[in-house]
C-alpha positions in Angstrom: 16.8 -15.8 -7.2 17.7 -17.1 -4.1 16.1 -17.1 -0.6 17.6 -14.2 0.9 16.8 -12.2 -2.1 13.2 -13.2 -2.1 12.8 -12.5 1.7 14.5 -9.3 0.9 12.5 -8.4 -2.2 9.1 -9.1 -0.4 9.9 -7.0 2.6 10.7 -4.2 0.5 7.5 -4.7 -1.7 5.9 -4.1 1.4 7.2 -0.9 3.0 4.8 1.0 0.6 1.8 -0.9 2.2 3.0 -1.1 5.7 3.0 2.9 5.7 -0.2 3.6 4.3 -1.9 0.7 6.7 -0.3 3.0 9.9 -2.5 6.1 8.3 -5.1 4.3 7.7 -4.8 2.2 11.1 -4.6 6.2 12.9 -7.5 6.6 11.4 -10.2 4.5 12.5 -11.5 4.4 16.6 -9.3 1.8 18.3 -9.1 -0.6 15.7 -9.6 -4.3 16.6 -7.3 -6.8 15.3 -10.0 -8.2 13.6 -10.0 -5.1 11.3 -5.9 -5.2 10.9 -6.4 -8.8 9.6 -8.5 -7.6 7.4 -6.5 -4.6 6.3 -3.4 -7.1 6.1 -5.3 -10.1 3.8 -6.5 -7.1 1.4 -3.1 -6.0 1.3 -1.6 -8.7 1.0 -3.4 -10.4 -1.5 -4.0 -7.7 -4.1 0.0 -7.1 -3.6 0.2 -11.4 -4.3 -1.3 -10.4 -7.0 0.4 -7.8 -8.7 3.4 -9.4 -9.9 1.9 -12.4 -10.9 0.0 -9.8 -13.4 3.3 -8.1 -14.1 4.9 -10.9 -14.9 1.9 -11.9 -17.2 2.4 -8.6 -18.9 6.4 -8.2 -19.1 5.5 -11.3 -21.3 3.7 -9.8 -23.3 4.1 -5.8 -23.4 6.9 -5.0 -20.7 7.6 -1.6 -22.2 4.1 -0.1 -22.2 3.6 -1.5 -18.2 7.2 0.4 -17.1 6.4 3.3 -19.0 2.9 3.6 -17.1 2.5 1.7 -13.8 4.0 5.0 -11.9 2.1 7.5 -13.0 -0.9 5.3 -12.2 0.4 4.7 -8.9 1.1 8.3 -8.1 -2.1 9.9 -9.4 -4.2 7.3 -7.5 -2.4 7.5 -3.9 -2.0 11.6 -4.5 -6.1 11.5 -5.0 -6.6 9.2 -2.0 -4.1 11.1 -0.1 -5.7 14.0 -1.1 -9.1 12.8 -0.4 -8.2 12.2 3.5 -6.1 15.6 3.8 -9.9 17.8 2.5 -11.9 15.2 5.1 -9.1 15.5 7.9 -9.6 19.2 7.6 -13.0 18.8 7.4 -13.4 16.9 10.5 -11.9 19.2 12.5 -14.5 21.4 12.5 -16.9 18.2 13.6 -15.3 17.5 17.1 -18.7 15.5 17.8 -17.6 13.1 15.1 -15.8 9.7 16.0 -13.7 7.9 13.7 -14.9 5.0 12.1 -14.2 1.4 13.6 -13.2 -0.2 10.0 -12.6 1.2 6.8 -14.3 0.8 3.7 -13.7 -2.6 1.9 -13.4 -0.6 -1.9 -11.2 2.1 0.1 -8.9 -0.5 1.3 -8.6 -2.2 -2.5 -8.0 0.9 -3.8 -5.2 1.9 -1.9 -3.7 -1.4 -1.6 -3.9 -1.5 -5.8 -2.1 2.4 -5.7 0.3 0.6 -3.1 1.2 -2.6 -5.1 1.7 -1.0 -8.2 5.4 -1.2 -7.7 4.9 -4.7 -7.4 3.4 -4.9 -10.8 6.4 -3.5 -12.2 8.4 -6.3 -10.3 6.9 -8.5 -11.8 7.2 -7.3 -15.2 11.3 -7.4 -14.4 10.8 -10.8 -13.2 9.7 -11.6 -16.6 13.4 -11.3 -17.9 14.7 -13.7 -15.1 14.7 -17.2 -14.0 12.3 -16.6 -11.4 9.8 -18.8 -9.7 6.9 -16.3 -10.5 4.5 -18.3 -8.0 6.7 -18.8 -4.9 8.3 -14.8 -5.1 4.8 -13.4 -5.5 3.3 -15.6 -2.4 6.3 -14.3 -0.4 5.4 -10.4 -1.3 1.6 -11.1 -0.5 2.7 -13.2 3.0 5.1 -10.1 3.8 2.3 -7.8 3.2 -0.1 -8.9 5.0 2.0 -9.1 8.2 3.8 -5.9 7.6 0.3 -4.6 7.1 -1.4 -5.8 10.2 1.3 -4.7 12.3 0.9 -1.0 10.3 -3.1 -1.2 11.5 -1.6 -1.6 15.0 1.0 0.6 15.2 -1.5 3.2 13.7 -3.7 2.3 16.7 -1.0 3.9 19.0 -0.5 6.6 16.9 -3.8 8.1 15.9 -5.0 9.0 19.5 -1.9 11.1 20.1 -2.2 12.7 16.9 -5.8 12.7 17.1 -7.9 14.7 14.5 -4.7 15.3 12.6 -4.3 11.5 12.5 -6.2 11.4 9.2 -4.7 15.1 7.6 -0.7 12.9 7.7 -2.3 9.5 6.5 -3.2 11.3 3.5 0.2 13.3 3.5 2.0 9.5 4.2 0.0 8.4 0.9 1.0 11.5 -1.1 4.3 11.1 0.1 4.4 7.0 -1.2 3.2 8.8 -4.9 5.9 11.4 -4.8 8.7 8.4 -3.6 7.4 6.3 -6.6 7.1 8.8 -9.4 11.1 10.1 -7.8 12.2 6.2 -8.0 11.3 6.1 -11.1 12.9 9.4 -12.7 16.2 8.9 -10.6 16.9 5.4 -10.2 
C-alpha cells in the first residue's frame, strides 16, 4: 500500500472517532485543551490498536472477526448513544446542573473501542495484503488523535449554542455511527 493510500485509509478510520469526540466535546463545560488531548491520545491509541489486533486475528480466524465486529460496534455505540439521549433528557429538567469539565476515562475507552471497531476489521483485511501492519496502524492512531482533538474543540463551539440538547444529538451522532456501520456492512 502506498503513501497516499495509507494517509487516506487513516483519515477515513478516523471520521467515526472525529464525530463522536464533537458530541462528546458539546458535552462537557468549556473543555480545555488539556481534556481534548486527552480525548485525542485515548482515541487514538485504542484506534492504533485495533488493527494491529485485527490483523493478529485475520491470521488466525478472519471469518469469525468480519462476521461479528459490526454488530459489536453497533450495539455498543447504540447503548452509549442511547445512554446520553435518557441523561440529555434527563438533564433538562436539572437546569441548575453544569456539564462536567472532562469525561470519564472508562467512558472515553468505551466509545473509542465501539468507534475503532471498523478499524479492527481493517486490519483483519490487511491480513490478506502486503501491508506494513506497524507503520498503517501508527498512521490510523496519529490521524485519530488529531482528528479527535480538533472534534473536542469544535464540540466546544458547538455545545453552548446547542446547549442542553448538546448531549440528547451526541448520543443521536453515536447512534447514527452504529446505524452507518451495521448499513456499510449489509450494502457495501
Amino acid at each position: 500500500m502506498n503513501l497516499t493510500a495509507t494517509i487516506l485509509l487513516a483519515l477515513g478510520m478516523s471520521m467515526d472517532a472525529f464525530a463522536a469526540s464533537i458530541g462528546k466535546g458539546a458535552t462537557l463545560h468549556k473543555p480545555k485543551f488539556s481534556e481534548a488531548l486527552r480525548t485525542g491520545l485515548i482515541f487514538g491509541v485504542i484506534e492504533m490498536l485495533t488493527p494491529l489486533i485485527g490483523w493478529g486475528l485475520g491470521m488466525l480466524a478472519s471469518q469469525f472477526v468480519m462476521e461479528w465486529s459490526h454488530w459489536v460496534a453497533f450495539v455498543l455505540l447504540v447503548f452509549l448513544g442511547g445512554r446520553m439521549v435518557i441523561e440529555g433528557i434527563r438533564g433538562n429538567d436539572d437546569d441548575e446542573k453544569e456539564a462536567p469539565r472532562r469525561h470519564g476515562f472508562w467512558l472515553l475507552v468505551t466509545t473509542a473501542i465501539a468507534t475503532s471497531l471498523d478499524a479492527m476489521a481493517v486490519g483483519v483485511g490487511l491480513a490478506f495484503l502486503q501491508v506494513n501492519i506497524l507503520t498503517t496502524a501508527f498512521a490510523i492512531g496519529c490521524a485519530t488523535f488529531v482528528m479527535s482533538t480538533l472534534g473536542i474543540m469544535v464540540g466546544r463551539f458547538i455545545g453552548p449554542l446547542l446547549g442542553k440538547r448538546a448531549e440528547i444529538l451526541g448520543g443521536i451522532v453515536l447512534i447514527a455511527i452504529g446505524a452507518q456501520i451495521l448499513y456499510a456492512h449489509y450494502m457495501g
